[in-house]
C-alpha positions in Angstrom: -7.6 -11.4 18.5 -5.5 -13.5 20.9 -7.8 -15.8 22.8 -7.5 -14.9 26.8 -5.5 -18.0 27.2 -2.5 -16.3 25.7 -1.4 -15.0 29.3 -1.4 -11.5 28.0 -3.6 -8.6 28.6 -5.6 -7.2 25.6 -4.3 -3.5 26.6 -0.8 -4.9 26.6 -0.7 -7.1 23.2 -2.6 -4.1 21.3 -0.3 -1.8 22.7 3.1 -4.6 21.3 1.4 -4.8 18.1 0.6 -0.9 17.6 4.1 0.0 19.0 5.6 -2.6 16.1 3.9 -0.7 13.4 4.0 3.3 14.5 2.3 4.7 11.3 -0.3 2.6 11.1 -3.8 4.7 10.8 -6.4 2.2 10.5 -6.7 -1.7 12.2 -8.9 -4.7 11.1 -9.3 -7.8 13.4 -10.3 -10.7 12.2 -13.1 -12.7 14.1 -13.5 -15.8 12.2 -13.5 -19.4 13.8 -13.3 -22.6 11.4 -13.6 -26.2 10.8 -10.6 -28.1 10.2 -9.7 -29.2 6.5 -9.1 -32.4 6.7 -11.5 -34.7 4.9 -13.4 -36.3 7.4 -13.2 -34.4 10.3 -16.2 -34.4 12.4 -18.0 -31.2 12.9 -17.6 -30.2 16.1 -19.5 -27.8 18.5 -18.1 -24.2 19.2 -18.8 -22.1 22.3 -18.8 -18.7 22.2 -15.2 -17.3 23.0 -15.4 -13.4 22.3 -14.8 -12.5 26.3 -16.9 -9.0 26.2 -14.4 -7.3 28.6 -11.0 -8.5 26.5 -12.9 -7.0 23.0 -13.5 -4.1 24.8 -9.9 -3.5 26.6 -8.8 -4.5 23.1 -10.8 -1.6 21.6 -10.7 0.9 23.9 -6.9 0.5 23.9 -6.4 1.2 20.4 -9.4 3.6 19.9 -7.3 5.1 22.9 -5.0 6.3 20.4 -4.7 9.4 18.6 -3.0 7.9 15.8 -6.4 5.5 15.1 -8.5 7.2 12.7 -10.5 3.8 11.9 -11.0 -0.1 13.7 -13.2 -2.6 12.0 -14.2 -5.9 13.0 -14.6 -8.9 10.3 -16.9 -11.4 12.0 -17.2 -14.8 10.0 -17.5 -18.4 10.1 -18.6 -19.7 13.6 -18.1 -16.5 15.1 -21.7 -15.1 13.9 -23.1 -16.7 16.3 -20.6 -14.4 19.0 -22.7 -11.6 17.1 -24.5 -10.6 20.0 -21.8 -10.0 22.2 -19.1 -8.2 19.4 -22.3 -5.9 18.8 -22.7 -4.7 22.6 -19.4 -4.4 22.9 -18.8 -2.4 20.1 -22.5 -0.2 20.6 -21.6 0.5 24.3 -17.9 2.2 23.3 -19.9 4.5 21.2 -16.7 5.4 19.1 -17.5 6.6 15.4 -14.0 4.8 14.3 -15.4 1.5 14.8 -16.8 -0.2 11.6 -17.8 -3.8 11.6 -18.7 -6.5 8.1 -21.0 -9.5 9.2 -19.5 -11.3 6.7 -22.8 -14.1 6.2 -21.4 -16.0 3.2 -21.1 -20.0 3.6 -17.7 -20.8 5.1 -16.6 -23.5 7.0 -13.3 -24.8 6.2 -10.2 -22.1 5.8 -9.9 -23.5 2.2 -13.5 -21.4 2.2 -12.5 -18.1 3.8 -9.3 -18.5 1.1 -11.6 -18.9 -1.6 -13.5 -16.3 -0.8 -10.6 -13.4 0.1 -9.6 -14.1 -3.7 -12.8 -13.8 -5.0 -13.1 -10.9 -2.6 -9.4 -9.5 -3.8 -10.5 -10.2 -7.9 -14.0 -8.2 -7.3 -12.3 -5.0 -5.3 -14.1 -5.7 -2.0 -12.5 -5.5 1.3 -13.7 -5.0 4.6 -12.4 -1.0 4.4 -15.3 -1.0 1.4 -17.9 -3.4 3.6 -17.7 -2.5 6.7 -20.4 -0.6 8.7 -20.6 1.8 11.7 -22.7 0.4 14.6 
């Protein structure tokens, strides 16, 4: 999901991207937050950015839609620890579409996450199969 710093609305960029793709049935987003690759890099220390209000335009404004039969949320990487918030969110819209993977597995480069979606791919597991309601 775009951070807030992109300058456009949640309601508006869901609403672009749905528009973009008008059979689309069923939309994953991606929470996952990184270290850089490069050997060397320092570790550094992540804040929480999940903004509870832009998740929840975000889902309420596709949820919003007829069209939507299911929304899932992959949270990984660095972006556990935003757990807390994604999980209010997601609890207070009280939609039965919305399916969420806590994805717990050891990542913290992107060469991991890639690593790990071809493992994923090679064993049949997606996050349509892992995902679970609130």
């Amino acid at each position: 999901m775009p951070a807030s710093f992109s300058g456009v609305s949640p309601r508006r960029w869901v609403l672009d991207i749905l528009a973009m793709v008008p059979a689309l049935t069923h939309l994953a987003f991606d929470l996952i937050d990184l270290q850089p690759d490069p050997e060397g890099w320092e570790p550094y220390v992540l804040y929480p950015i999940v903004q509870p209000d832009g998740l929840r335009e975000a889902l309420e404004t596709a949820l919003s839609l007829e069209r939507i039969q299911r929304v899932v949320l992959d949270v990984a990487g660095e972006r556990l620890q935003d757990w807390p918030i994604i999980i209010d969110v997601m609890r207070r819209l009280e939609d039965p579409r919305l399916s969420v993977w806590r994805d717990e597995r050891p990542m913290q480069t992107w060469a991991d996450e890639e690593r790990l979606s071809v493992e994923d791919a090679w064993a049949g597991r997606d996050v349509w199969t892992i995902a679970t309601g609130v």
